[in-house]
N, C-alpha and C positions, 0 to 999 in steps of 0.2 A: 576098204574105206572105214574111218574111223568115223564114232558116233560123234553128233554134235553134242554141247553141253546141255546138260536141264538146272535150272535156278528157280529166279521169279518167273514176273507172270510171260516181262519181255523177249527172255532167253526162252522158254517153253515157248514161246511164239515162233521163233525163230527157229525152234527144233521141228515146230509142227511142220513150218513150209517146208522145212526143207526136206522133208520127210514127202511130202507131198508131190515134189517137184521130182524126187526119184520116181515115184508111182507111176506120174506123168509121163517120165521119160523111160521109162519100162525094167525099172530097176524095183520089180513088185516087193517081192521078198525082202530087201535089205530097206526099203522106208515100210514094209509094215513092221519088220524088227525094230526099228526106230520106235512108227507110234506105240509097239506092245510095251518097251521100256520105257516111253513118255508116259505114260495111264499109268503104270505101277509106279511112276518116280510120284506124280502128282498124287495116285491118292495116296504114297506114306508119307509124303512131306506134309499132307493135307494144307497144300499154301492156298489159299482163299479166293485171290483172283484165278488162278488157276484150275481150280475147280470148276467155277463159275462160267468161265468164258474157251479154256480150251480142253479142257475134259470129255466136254460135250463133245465139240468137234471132233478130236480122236478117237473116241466109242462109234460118230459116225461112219468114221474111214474105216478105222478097220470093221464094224457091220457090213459095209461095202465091198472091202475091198478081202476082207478075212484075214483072221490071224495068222502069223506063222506057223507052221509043222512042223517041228521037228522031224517026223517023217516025208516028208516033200518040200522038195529044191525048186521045184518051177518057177519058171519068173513070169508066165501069165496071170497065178494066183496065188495068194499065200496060201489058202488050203488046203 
């Protein structure tokens, strides 16, 4: 599955959910991959709505949910 796109603030919105809705649906791994490259697109684009309102949110999932490994595939957790 290919990654959704990241932009403004509305497209980063729309990458979070859907990032999210994998997690939900037990696809751990490939939406925390998502949010780790949503957090690194927002902070070097430093876009300003985006900082603000979904940076937060993504820092929380993946606290939640954990980063990717590159040493581990699991799809209960990413870590």
């Amino acid at each position: 599955m290919s990654f959704p796109d990241f932009g403004d603030v509305r497209d980063n919105d729309t990458a979070l959910h859907i990032a999210m809705c994998a997690i939900t649906h037990g696809d751990v791994a490939w939406g925390c991959a998502v949010l780790v490259r949503l957090r690194d697109y927002i902070r070097g684009t430093q876009e300003v709505q985006s900082l603000q309102w979904i940076l937060p949110q993504v820092e929380a999932a993946l606290q939640r949910f954990g980063e990717l490994s590159s040493t581990s595939h699991r799809s209960a957790d990413c870590d």
